[in-house]
Steps between C-alpha positions, in 0.01 A plus 500: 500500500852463581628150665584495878911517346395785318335666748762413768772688219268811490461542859904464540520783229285719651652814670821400371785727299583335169839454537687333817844665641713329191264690242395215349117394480348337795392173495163518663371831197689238263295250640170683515532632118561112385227378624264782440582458156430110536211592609394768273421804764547802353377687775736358685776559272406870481525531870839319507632732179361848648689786473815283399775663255539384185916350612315319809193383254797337281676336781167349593416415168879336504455299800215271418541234270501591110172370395348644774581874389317554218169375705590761768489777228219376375284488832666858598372683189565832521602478883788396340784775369640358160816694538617225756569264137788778427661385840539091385760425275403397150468164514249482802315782329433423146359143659226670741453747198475235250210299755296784551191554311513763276236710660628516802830583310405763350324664780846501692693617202204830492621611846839512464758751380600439175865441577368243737208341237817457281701345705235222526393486161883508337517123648208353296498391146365755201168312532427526816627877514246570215199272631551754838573837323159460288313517865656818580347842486640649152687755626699256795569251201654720254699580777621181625536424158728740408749421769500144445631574161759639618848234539513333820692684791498785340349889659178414276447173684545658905345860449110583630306653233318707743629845554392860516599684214347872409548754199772727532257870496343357836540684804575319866166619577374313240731184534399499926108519415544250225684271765189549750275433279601206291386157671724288300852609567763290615576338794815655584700726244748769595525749178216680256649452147513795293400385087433660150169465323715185338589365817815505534678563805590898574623444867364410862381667757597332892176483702698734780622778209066482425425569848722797533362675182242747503227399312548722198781383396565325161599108545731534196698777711564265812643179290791374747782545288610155592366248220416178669435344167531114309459324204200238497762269304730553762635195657378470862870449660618799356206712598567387913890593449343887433242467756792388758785721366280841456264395845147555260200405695309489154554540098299602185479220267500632119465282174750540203298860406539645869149462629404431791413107582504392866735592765719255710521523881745439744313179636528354180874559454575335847345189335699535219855553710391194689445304189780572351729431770306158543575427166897569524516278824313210367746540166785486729418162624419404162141484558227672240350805570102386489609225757245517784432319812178385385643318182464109489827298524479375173544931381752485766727283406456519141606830521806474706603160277729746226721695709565190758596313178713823378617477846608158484690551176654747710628234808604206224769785349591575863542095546658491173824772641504243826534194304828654301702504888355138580843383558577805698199478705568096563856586628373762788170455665474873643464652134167295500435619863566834434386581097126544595566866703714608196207458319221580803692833507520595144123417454438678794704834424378464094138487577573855794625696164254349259209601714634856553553530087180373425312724727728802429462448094111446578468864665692638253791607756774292285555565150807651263573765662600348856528104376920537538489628798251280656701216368771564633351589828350129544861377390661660765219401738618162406840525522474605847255252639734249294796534684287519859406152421813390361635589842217330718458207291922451469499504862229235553617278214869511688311420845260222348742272291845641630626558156611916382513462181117401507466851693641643207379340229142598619613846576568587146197285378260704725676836343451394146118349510394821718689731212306258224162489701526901525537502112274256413218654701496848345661430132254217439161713579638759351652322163117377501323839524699596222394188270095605602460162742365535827835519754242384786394168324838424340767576712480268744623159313755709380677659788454149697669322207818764539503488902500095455778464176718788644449370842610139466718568236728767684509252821589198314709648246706683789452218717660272195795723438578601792559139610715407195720766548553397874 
Protein backbone atom coordinates (compact mmCIF):
# COMPACT_ATOMS: atom_id res chain seq x y z
CA UNK A 1 0.00 0.00 0.00
CA UNK A 2 1.19 3.35 -0.72
CA UNK A 3 2.15 5.80 2.39
CA UNK A 4 -0.29 8.68 3.28
CA UNK A 5 2.71 11.06 1.14
CA UNK A 6 2.28 8.78 -1.53
CA UNK A 7 -1.12 8.66 -1.62
CA UNK A 8 -1.53 12.44 -1.00
CA UNK A 9 0.99 12.75 -4.52
CA UNK A 10 -1.44 10.40 -6.42
CA UNK A 11 -4.53 12.11 -5.54
CA UNK A 12 -2.78 15.64 -6.59
CA UNK A 13 -1.95 13.85 -9.98
CA UNK A 14 -5.09 12.70 -10.64
CA UNK A 15 -7.11 14.47 -13.44
CA UNK A 16 -4.19 16.44 -14.14
CA UNK A 17 -2.39 17.27 -17.80
CA UNK A 18 1.27 16.25 -17.67
CA UNK A 19 2.78 19.25 -18.41
CA UNK A 20 2.01 22.82 -16.66
CA UNK A 21 1.79 26.17 -18.95
CA UNK A 22 5.90 26.33 -19.17
CA UNK A 23 5.88 22.69 -20.76
CA UNK A 24 7.85 21.36 -18.33
CA UNK A 25 6.70 18.30 -16.05
CA UNK A 26 4.52 19.01 -13.16
CA UNK A 27 5.56 18.55 -9.91
CA UNK A 28 2.67 16.76 -8.32
CA UNK A 29 2.83 13.52 -11.68
CA UNK A 30 6.71 14.03 -10.81
CA UNK A 31 5.85 13.53 -7.42
CA UNK A 32 3.36 10.71 -7.77
CA UNK A 33 5.79 8.58 -10.22
CA UNK A 34 8.73 8.94 -7.39
CA UNK A 35 7.08 7.62 -4.94
CA UNK A 36 5.14 4.99 -6.73
CA UNK A 37 8.32 3.72 -7.71
CA UNK A 38 9.51 3.90 -3.93
CA UNK A 39 6.92 2.07 -3.33
CA UNK A 40 6.91 -0.45 -5.99
CA UNK A 41 3.14 0.02 -7.56
CA UNK A 42 3.09 -0.86 -10.83
CA UNK A 43 -0.42 -0.52 -11.18
CA UNK A 44 -0.07 2.65 -10.23
CA UNK A 45 2.66 3.47 -12.47
CA UNK A 46 0.67 2.10 -15.43
CA UNK A 47 -2.14 4.40 -14.65
CA UNK A 48 0.20 7.41 -14.29
CA UNK A 49 2.18 6.31 -17.80
CA UNK A 50 -1.19 5.56 -19.88
CA UNK A 51 -1.41 6.54 -23.18
CA UNK A 52 1.82 8.79 -22.74
CA UNK A 53 4.20 9.36 -25.94
CA UNK A 54 7.30 8.01 -26.03
CA UNK A 55 9.07 12.22 -25.90
CA UNK A 56 6.70 12.76 -22.69
CA UNK A 57 7.67 9.02 -21.28
CA UNK A 58 11.46 10.37 -21.62
CA UNK A 59 10.91 13.63 -19.96
CA UNK A 60 9.35 11.70 -17.13
CA UNK A 61 11.87 9.22 -17.09
CA UNK A 62 14.35 12.52 -17.03
CA UNK A 63 12.79 14.16 -14.18
CA UNK A 64 13.14 11.70 -11.37
CA UNK A 65 16.30 11.06 -9.90
CA UNK A 66 18.83 8.69 -11.90
CA UNK A 67 18.70 5.62 -9.87
CA UNK A 68 15.26 5.79 -9.74
CA UNK A 69 14.76 5.29 -13.65
CA UNK A 70 15.79 2.11 -14.32
CA UNK A 71 13.27 0.81 -11.38
CA UNK A 72 10.47 2.72 -13.18
CA UNK A 73 11.20 0.69 -16.40
CA UNK A 74 11.40 -2.13 -14.66
CA UNK A 75 7.94 -1.93 -12.74
CA UNK A 76 6.32 -0.51 -16.19
CA UNK A 77 7.24 -3.59 -18.28
CA UNK A 78 5.85 -3.40 -21.37
CA UNK A 79 3.53 -0.33 -20.37
CA UNK A 80 6.57 1.20 -21.02
CA UNK A 81 7.62 2.35 -24.88
CA UNK A 82 11.49 1.71 -25.19
CA UNK A 83 11.78 4.21 -27.94
CA UNK A 84 11.65 7.01 -25.17
CA UNK A 85 15.81 5.78 -24.47
CA UNK A 86 16.42 7.30 -28.19
CA UNK A 87 15.12 10.72 -26.74
CA UNK A 88 18.06 10.92 -23.64
CA UNK A 89 21.31 11.82 -24.63
CA UNK A 90 23.98 9.15 -24.45
CA UNK A 91 25.28 9.43 -21.34
CA UNK A 92 21.91 9.18 -19.32
CA UNK A 93 21.04 6.32 -21.64
CA UNK A 94 23.76 3.84 -21.81
CA UNK A 95 23.54 4.12 -17.67
CA UNK A 96 19.66 3.07 -17.42
CA UNK A 97 20.59 0.61 -20.33
CA UNK A 98 23.59 -0.68 -18.68
CA UNK A 99 21.23 -1.27 -15.06
CA UNK A 100 18.59 -2.99 -16.65
CA UNK A 101 18.33 -6.65 -16.56
CA UNK A 102 18.88 -8.20 -19.61
CA UNK A 103 15.48 -9.69 -19.98
CA UNK A 104 13.71 -6.92 -19.67
CA UNK A 105 16.30 -5.49 -22.20
CA UNK A 106 15.79 -7.47 -24.62
CA UNK A 107 12.10 -7.50 -24.55
CA UNK A 108 12.25 -3.60 -25.24
CA UNK A 109 14.86 -3.93 -27.89
CA UNK A 110 12.03 -6.80 -29.73
CA UNK A 111 9.46 -3.98 -30.09
CA UNK A 112 11.26 -1.48 -31.55
CA UNK A 113 12.21 -0.44 -35.07
CA UNK A 114 15.42 -1.43 -35.91
CA UNK A 115 16.81 2.03 -36.50
CA UNK A 116 15.58 2.69 -33.02
CA UNK A 117 16.93 -0.96 -31.36
CA UNK A 118 20.27 0.38 -32.83
CA UNK A 119 20.37 3.39 -31.58
CA UNK A 120 20.21 1.79 -28.08
CA UNK A 121 22.35 -1.01 -28.60
CA UNK A 122 25.33 1.12 -30.59
CA UNK A 123 26.02 2.63 -26.88
CA UNK A 124 26.88 -0.71 -25.14
CA UNK A 125 30.05 -2.62 -25.26
CA UNK A 126 30.51 -5.78 -27.92
CA UNK A 127 29.58 -8.01 -24.95
CA UNK A 128 26.73 -6.81 -23.94
CA UNK A 129 25.49 -6.22 -27.68
CA UNK A 130 26.14 -10.00 -28.22
CA UNK A 131 24.79 -11.36 -24.72
CA UNK A 132 21.30 -9.34 -26.09
CA UNK A 133 21.44 -10.24 -29.86
CA UNK A 134 21.63 -14.15 -28.90
CA UNK A 135 17.93 -13.56 -27.24
CA UNK A 136 16.59 -12.29 -30.37
CA UNK A 137 14.41 -14.06 -32.85
CA UNK A 138 17.01 -15.15 -35.74
CA UNK A 139 15.75 -13.26 -38.28
CA UNK A 140 15.57 -9.62 -35.96
CA UNK A 141 19.30 -10.46 -34.95
CA UNK A 142 20.86 -10.94 -38.20
CA UNK A 143 19.33 -7.84 -38.79
CA UNK A 144 20.41 -5.72 -36.06
CA UNK A 145 23.51 -7.30 -36.57
CA UNK A 146 24.16 -6.32 -39.80
CA UNK A 147 23.65 -2.66 -39.20
CA UNK A 148 25.71 -2.49 -36.24
CA UNK A 149 28.54 -3.50 -38.41
CA UNK A 150 28.22 -0.92 -40.22
CA UNK A 151 30.76 2.46 -39.05
CA UNK A 152 29.17 4.64 -36.66
CA UNK A 153 27.01 7.63 -38.08
CA UNK A 154 26.91 6.29 -41.07
CA UNK A 155 23.22 5.47 -43.44
CA UNK A 156 23.80 1.70 -42.18
CA UNK A 157 23.67 2.79 -38.56
CA UNK A 158 20.09 5.27 -38.87
CA UNK A 159 18.10 3.24 -41.61
CA UNK A 160 14.92 0.75 -40.50
CA UNK A 161 15.33 -2.57 -41.95
CA UNK A 162 11.69 -2.91 -42.35
CA UNK A 163 10.30 -2.03 -45.68
CA UNK A 164 8.03 -3.30 -48.40
CA UNK A 165 9.79 -4.40 -51.26
CA UNK A 166 8.06 -6.66 -54.23
CA UNK A 167 9.39 -8.36 -57.56
CA UNK A 168 9.38 -6.30 -60.46
CA UNK A 169 6.57 -8.78 -62.82
CA UNK A 170 3.96 -7.91 -59.96
CA UNK A 171 1.00 -6.07 -60.79
CA UNK A 172 -0.58 -3.11 -58.35
CA UNK A 173 -3.27 -5.52 -57.93
CA UNK A 174 -1.03 -7.78 -56.63
CA UNK A 175 1.24 -5.30 -54.60
CA UNK A 176 -2.45 -3.64 -52.91
CA UNK A 177 -3.71 -7.32 -51.89
CA UNK A 178 -0.28 -8.21 -50.70
CA UNK A 179 -0.37 -4.89 -48.56
CA UNK A 180 -3.94 -6.01 -47.08
CA UNK A 181 -3.01 -9.01 -46.34
CA UNK A 182 0.39 -9.01 -44.77
CA UNK A 183 0.15 -8.46 -40.82
CA UNK A 184 3.68 -7.53 -40.40
CA UNK A 185 4.31 -4.46 -42.44
CA UNK A 186 5.63 -1.40 -41.22
CA UNK A 187 4.51 1.14 -39.17
CA UNK A 188 4.62 3.94 -41.44
CA UNK A 189 6.45 3.76 -44.95
CA UNK A 190 5.65 5.95 -47.92
CA UNK A 191 7.05 3.95 -51.19
CA UNK A 192 6.76 0.01 -52.47
CA UNK A 193 10.34 -0.76 -53.68
CA UNK A 194 10.60 -2.26 -56.96
CA UNK A 195 13.79 -5.30 -56.84
CA UNK A 196 15.39 -8.07 -59.07
CA UNK A 197 15.35 -11.71 -58.09
CA UNK A 198 19.02 -10.49 -56.61
CA UNK A 199 17.66 -7.76 -54.78
CA UNK A 200 18.85 -5.03 -55.89
CA UNK A 201 17.08 -1.93 -56.16
CA UNK A 202 15.11 -1.32 -59.75
CA UNK A 203 13.16 1.87 -58.59
CA UNK A 204 10.21 2.99 -56.19
CA UNK A 205 6.95 3.29 -56.43
CA UNK A 206 5.20 6.56 -54.12
CA UNK A 207 2.25 5.14 -52.15
CA UNK A 208 -0.03 8.05 -54.07
CA UNK A 209 1.46 6.96 -57.85
CA UNK A 210 0.09 3.07 -56.33
CA UNK A 211 -3.21 4.38 -55.59
CA UNK A 212 -3.78 5.95 -58.91
CA UNK A 213 -2.83 2.77 -60.91
CA UNK A 214 -5.19 0.37 -62.12
CA UNK A 215 -4.57 -2.77 -60.81
CA UNK A 216 -3.09 -4.43 -63.86
CA UNK A 217 -0.45 -2.61 -64.19
CA UNK A 218 3.22 -3.81 -63.93
CA UNK A 219 5.14 -2.22 -60.72
CA UNK A 220 8.36 -2.16 -62.80
CA UNK A 221 6.41 0.27 -65.31
CA UNK A 222 5.43 2.90 -62.53
CA UNK A 223 9.16 3.28 -60.89
CA UNK A 224 9.22 7.22 -60.10
CA UNK A 225 11.93 8.20 -62.18
CA UNK A 226 13.34 10.09 -59.27
CA UNK A 227 15.99 7.73 -57.42
CA UNK A 228 15.80 8.47 -53.77
CA UNK A 229 18.74 6.24 -53.18
CA UNK A 230 22.10 5.91 -50.50
CA UNK A 231 24.96 4.11 -49.72
CA UNK A 232 24.78 2.03 -46.31
CA UNK A 233 28.55 3.31 -45.85
CA UNK A 234 27.39 6.62 -46.37
CA UNK A 235 28.23 9.02 -43.70
CA UNK A 236 25.07 10.17 -41.88
CA UNK A 237 25.82 14.14 -42.30
CA UNK A 238 26.07 13.86 -45.81
CA UNK A 239 22.99 11.77 -46.27
CA UNK A 240 20.70 14.84 -44.27
CA UNK A 241 22.48 17.56 -46.68
CA UNK A 242 20.47 15.39 -49.71
CA UNK A 243 17.49 14.84 -47.67
CA UNK A 244 17.42 18.83 -46.98
CA UNK A 245 18.74 20.04 -50.38
CA UNK A 246 16.47 17.56 -52.70
CA UNK A 247 13.25 17.80 -49.84
CA UNK A 248 13.17 13.49 -49.76
CA UNK A 249 10.73 12.34 -47.22
CA UNK A 250 12.51 8.81 -47.49
CA UNK A 251 15.62 6.87 -49.27
CA UNK A 252 16.60 3.29 -50.40
CA UNK A 253 19.55 2.16 -48.57
CA UNK A 254 21.82 -0.23 -50.90
CA UNK A 255 25.13 -2.09 -49.86
CA UNK A 256 28.35 -1.85 -52.03
CA UNK A 257 26.47 -4.51 -54.74
CA UNK A 258 23.20 -2.26 -55.03
CA UNK A 259 20.76 -4.28 -53.00
CA UNK A 260 18.43 -3.28 -51.16
CA UNK A 261 19.21 -2.97 -47.13
CA UNK A 262 16.96 -0.68 -45.07
CA UNK A 263 15.62 2.62 -45.94
CA UNK A 264 16.19 5.92 -43.94
CA UNK A 265 13.30 8.27 -43.06
CA UNK A 266 12.87 11.73 -42.68
CA UNK A 267 12.45 11.44 -38.75
CA UNK A 268 15.67 10.02 -38.56
CA UNK A 269 17.48 12.68 -40.60
CA UNK A 270 15.97 15.52 -38.36
CA UNK A 271 17.92 13.74 -35.57
CA UNK A 272 20.82 13.67 -37.47
CA UNK A 273 20.64 17.67 -38.60
CA UNK A 274 20.11 18.30 -34.93
CA UNK A 275 23.11 16.32 -33.96
CA UNK A 276 25.20 17.62 -36.08
CA UNK A 277 24.55 21.11 -35.49
CA UNK A 278 24.89 20.27 -31.65
CA UNK A 279 28.10 19.04 -32.30
CA UNK A 280 29.45 22.28 -34.30
CA UNK A 281 28.10 24.58 -31.42
CA UNK A 282 29.57 22.70 -28.59
CA UNK A 283 33.05 22.70 -30.87
CA UNK A 284 32.71 26.33 -31.10
CA UNK A 285 32.95 26.85 -27.45
CA UNK A 286 35.56 24.38 -27.34
CA UNK A 287 33.52 21.85 -25.70
CA UNK A 288 33.44 17.91 -27.00
CA UNK A 289 30.80 16.69 -28.92
CA UNK A 290 29.56 13.58 -26.48
CA UNK A 291 29.39 16.32 -23.68
CA UNK A 292 25.97 15.89 -22.02
CA UNK A 293 24.13 17.38 -19.22
CA UNK A 294 24.03 14.29 -17.38
CA UNK A 295 27.94 13.84 -17.28
CA UNK A 296 29.65 14.02 -13.76
CA UNK A 297 31.92 17.07 -13.11
CA UNK A 298 34.87 15.18 -12.95
CA UNK A 299 33.99 14.26 -17.25
CA UNK A 300 33.22 17.85 -17.23
CA UNK A 301 35.99 19.43 -16.45
CA UNK A 302 38.41 16.97 -17.55
CA UNK A 303 37.23 17.49 -20.78
CA UNK A 304 37.21 21.19 -21.05
CA UNK A 305 40.95 21.19 -19.13
CA UNK A 306 42.95 21.11 -22.97
CA UNK A 307 41.50 23.83 -24.85
CA UNK A 308 41.28 26.27 -21.58
CA UNK A 309 45.02 25.43 -21.29
CA UNK A 310 45.45 26.00 -25.27
CA UNK A 311 43.48 28.97 -24.44
CA UNK A 312 45.68 30.21 -21.89
CA UNK A 313 48.78 29.81 -24.03
CA UNK A 314 46.77 31.92 -26.12
CA UNK A 315 46.26 35.10 -23.31
CA UNK A 316 50.18 34.74 -21.96
CA UNK A 317 51.27 35.64 -25.92
CA UNK A 318 48.60 38.37 -25.80
CA UNK A 319 50.31 39.52 -22.26
CA UNK A 320 53.56 38.91 -23.77
CA UNK A 321 52.75 41.97 -26.92
CA UNK A 322 51.49 44.23 -23.67
CA UNK A 323 54.54 43.79 -21.72
CA UNK A 324 56.87 45.07 -24.89
CA UNK A 325 54.85 48.93 -24.47
CA UNK A 326 55.23 48.72 -20.52
CA UNK A 327 56.93 51.98 -20.57
CA UNK A 328 54.39 53.32 -22.93
CA UNK A 329 51.54 52.11 -21.00
CA UNK A 330 53.24 53.58 -17.52
CA UNK A 331 53.52 57.07 -19.19
CA UNK A 332 49.55 57.35 -20.13
CA UNK A 333 46.97 55.71 -18.02
CA UNK A 334 44.06 55.82 -20.76
CA UNK A 335 45.96 53.20 -23.08
CA UNK A 336 45.36 50.81 -20.05
CA UNK A 337 41.76 52.22 -19.74
CA UNK A 338 41.02 51.92 -23.13
CA UNK A 339 43.17 48.56 -24.65
CA UNK A 340 40.51 46.04 -23.37
CA UNK A 341 37.60 47.25 -26.20
CA UNK A 342 40.40 47.06 -28.87
CA UNK A 343 40.60 43.72 -27.97
CA UNK A 344 36.64 43.11 -26.72
CA UNK A 345 35.95 44.25 -30.33
CA UNK A 346 38.30 42.22 -32.32
CA UNK A 347 37.27 39.04 -30.35
CA UNK A 348 33.94 39.99 -30.78
CA UNK A 349 33.93 40.75 -34.70
CA UNK A 350 36.60 37.47 -35.18
CA UNK A 351 34.39 35.01 -33.49
CA UNK A 352 30.88 36.81 -35.98
CA UNK A 353 33.10 35.61 -39.18
CA UNK A 354 34.47 32.45 -37.70
CA UNK A 355 31.03 31.21 -36.85
CA UNK A 356 29.62 32.11 -40.31
CA UNK A 357 32.85 30.10 -42.04
CA UNK A 358 32.51 27.27 -39.97
CA UNK A 359 28.89 26.76 -40.55
CA UNK A 360 29.10 27.78 -44.25
CA UNK A 361 32.23 25.20 -44.91
CA UNK A 362 30.08 22.60 -42.76
CA UNK A 363 27.01 22.79 -45.33
CA UNK A 364 29.13 22.72 -48.00
CA UNK A 365 28.07 26.40 -49.23
CA UNK A 366 31.93 27.64 -49.07
CA UNK A 367 34.53 25.98 -50.92
CA UNK A 368 37.05 26.88 -54.11
CA UNK A 369 34.94 28.03 -56.20
CA UNK A 370 33.42 31.10 -54.15
CA UNK A 371 36.31 31.15 -51.15
CA UNK A 372 37.81 34.70 -52.90
CA UNK A 373 34.92 36.16 -53.08
CA UNK A 374 33.59 35.36 -49.75
CA UNK A 375 36.83 36.59 -48.40
CA UNK A 376 36.78 39.46 -49.55
CA UNK A 377 33.20 40.04 -48.78
CA UNK A 378 33.88 39.59 -44.83
CA UNK A 379 36.95 42.02 -45.42
CA UNK A 380 34.97 44.63 -46.61
CA UNK A 381 32.31 43.88 -43.97
CA UNK A 382 35.13 44.75 -41.73
CA UNK A 383 36.43 47.58 -43.14
CA UNK A 384 33.21 49.23 -42.90
CA UNK A 385 32.15 48.39 -39.39
CA UNK A 386 35.94 49.43 -38.69
CA UNK A 387 35.78 52.83 -39.52
CA UNK A 388 31.99 53.17 -37.79
CA UNK A 389 33.75 52.42 -34.63
CA UNK A 390 36.76 54.29 -35.24
CA UNK A 391 34.39 57.23 -35.47
CA UNK A 392 32.21 56.45 -32.28
CA UNK A 393 34.94 55.30 -30.18
CA UNK A 394 37.36 58.58 -31.41
CA UNK A 395 34.60 60.66 -30.33
CA UNK A 396 34.16 59.14 -26.84
CA UNK A 397 37.89 58.74 -26.20
CA UNK A 398 38.14 62.78 -27.08
CA UNK A 399 35.01 63.36 -24.63
CA UNK A 400 36.33 60.92 -21.77
CA UNK A 401 40.08 61.98 -21.30
CA UNK A 402 40.05 65.31 -23.41
CA UNK A 403 42.97 64.25 -25.44
CA UNK A 404 42.47 63.91 -29.86
CA UNK A 405 45.12 62.22 -30.56
CA UNK A 406 43.74 59.32 -28.25
CA UNK A 407 40.51 59.68 -30.62
CA UNK A 408 42.72 58.93 -33.29
CA UNK A 409 44.95 56.60 -32.27
CA UNK A 410 41.93 54.27 -31.45
CA UNK A 411 40.29 55.15 -34.66
CA UNK A 412 42.88 53.54 -36.76
CA UNK A 413 43.38 50.69 -34.14
CA UNK A 414 39.63 49.78 -34.35
CA UNK A 415 40.09 49.83 -38.43
CA UNK A 416 43.02 47.53 -38.40
CA UNK A 417 41.87 44.72 -35.64
CA UNK A 418 38.24 44.69 -37.39
CA UNK A 419 40.24 44.23 -41.00
CA UNK A 420 42.54 41.41 -39.01
CA UNK A 421 39.50 39.87 -37.05
CA UNK A 422 37.58 39.67 -40.59
CA UNK A 423 40.68 37.72 -41.94
CA UNK A 424 41.41 35.74 -39.23
CA UNK A 425 37.87 34.42 -38.92
CA UNK A 426 37.42 33.02 -42.44
CA UNK A 427 41.28 32.28 -43.55
CA UNK A 428 41.89 30.33 -40.34
CA UNK A 429 38.74 27.78 -40.73
CA UNK A 430 39.31 27.67 -43.96
CA UNK A 431 43.39 27.19 -43.99
CA UNK A 432 42.17 24.27 -41.50
CA UNK A 433 39.60 22.53 -43.75
CA UNK A 434 42.19 22.40 -46.18
CA UNK A 435 44.86 20.64 -43.76
CA UNK A 436 41.73 17.83 -42.87
CA UNK A 437 41.27 19.36 -39.02
CA UNK A 438 38.00 20.12 -37.82
CA UNK A 439 37.56 24.25 -38.44
CA UNK A 440 34.73 23.99 -35.59
CA UNK A 441 37.09 22.57 -32.84
CA UNK A 442 40.22 24.47 -33.90
CA UNK A 443 39.51 27.73 -34.91
CA UNK A 444 38.64 29.31 -32.04
CA UNK A 445 42.20 29.68 -30.08
CA UNK A 446 43.33 30.75 -33.22
CA UNK A 447 41.25 33.62 -34.39
CA UNK A 448 41.16 34.87 -30.53
CA UNK A 449 44.98 34.77 -30.49
CA UNK A 450 44.95 37.21 -33.86
CA UNK A 451 41.98 39.57 -32.53
CA UNK A 452 44.18 39.86 -29.12
CA UNK A 453 48.09 40.27 -30.81
CA UNK A 454 46.69 42.47 -33.71
CA UNK A 455 44.46 44.21 -31.33
CA UNK A 456 46.89 45.38 -28.67
CA UNK A 457 49.59 45.52 -30.88
CA UNK A 458 48.04 48.06 -33.50
CA UNK A 459 46.79 50.32 -30.37
CA UNK A 460 50.00 50.37 -28.62
CA UNK A 461 52.21 50.39 -31.47
CA UNK A 462 50.15 53.47 -32.95
CA UNK A 463 49.58 54.72 -29.63
CA UNK A 464 53.67 54.56 -29.16
CA UNK A 465 54.49 56.27 -32.39
CA UNK A 466 52.18 58.44 -32.66
CA UNK A 467 53.28 60.05 -29.38
CA UNK A 468 57.01 60.14 -30.29
CA UNK A 469 56.45 61.82 -33.29
CA UNK A 470 54.35 64.55 -31.43
Amino acid sequence: MLDEMAREHAAKADGLPLRNENGDIRAEVRDAVAAAVEEGDATRLRALFADLHATDQSDLLLSLDPADRPRLIELLGDAFDFAALTELDETARTRIVEALETRTLVEGVRELDSDDAVYILEDLDKEDQDEILDQLPALDRVALARSLDYPEESAGRRMQTEFVAVPAFWTVGQTIDHLRETEELPERFYEIFVVDPRYQLLGEVPLDVLLRTKRPVAMVDIVSDERHQVNATDDQEDVARRFERYNWVSAAVTDDAGRLVGVITVDDVVDVIEEEADEDLKALGGVKADEELSDTVWYIAKSRFSWLFLNLFTAILASVVIGMFEGQIEKMVALAVLMPIVASQGGNAGTQTMTVAVRALATRQLGNANARRIVLREVAAGLLNGIAFAVIMGAVAVAWFGLPDLGLVIGLSMVIVLIAAALGGILIPLALHKLGADPAVSSGPFVTTVTDVVGFFAFLGIATLWFRLS
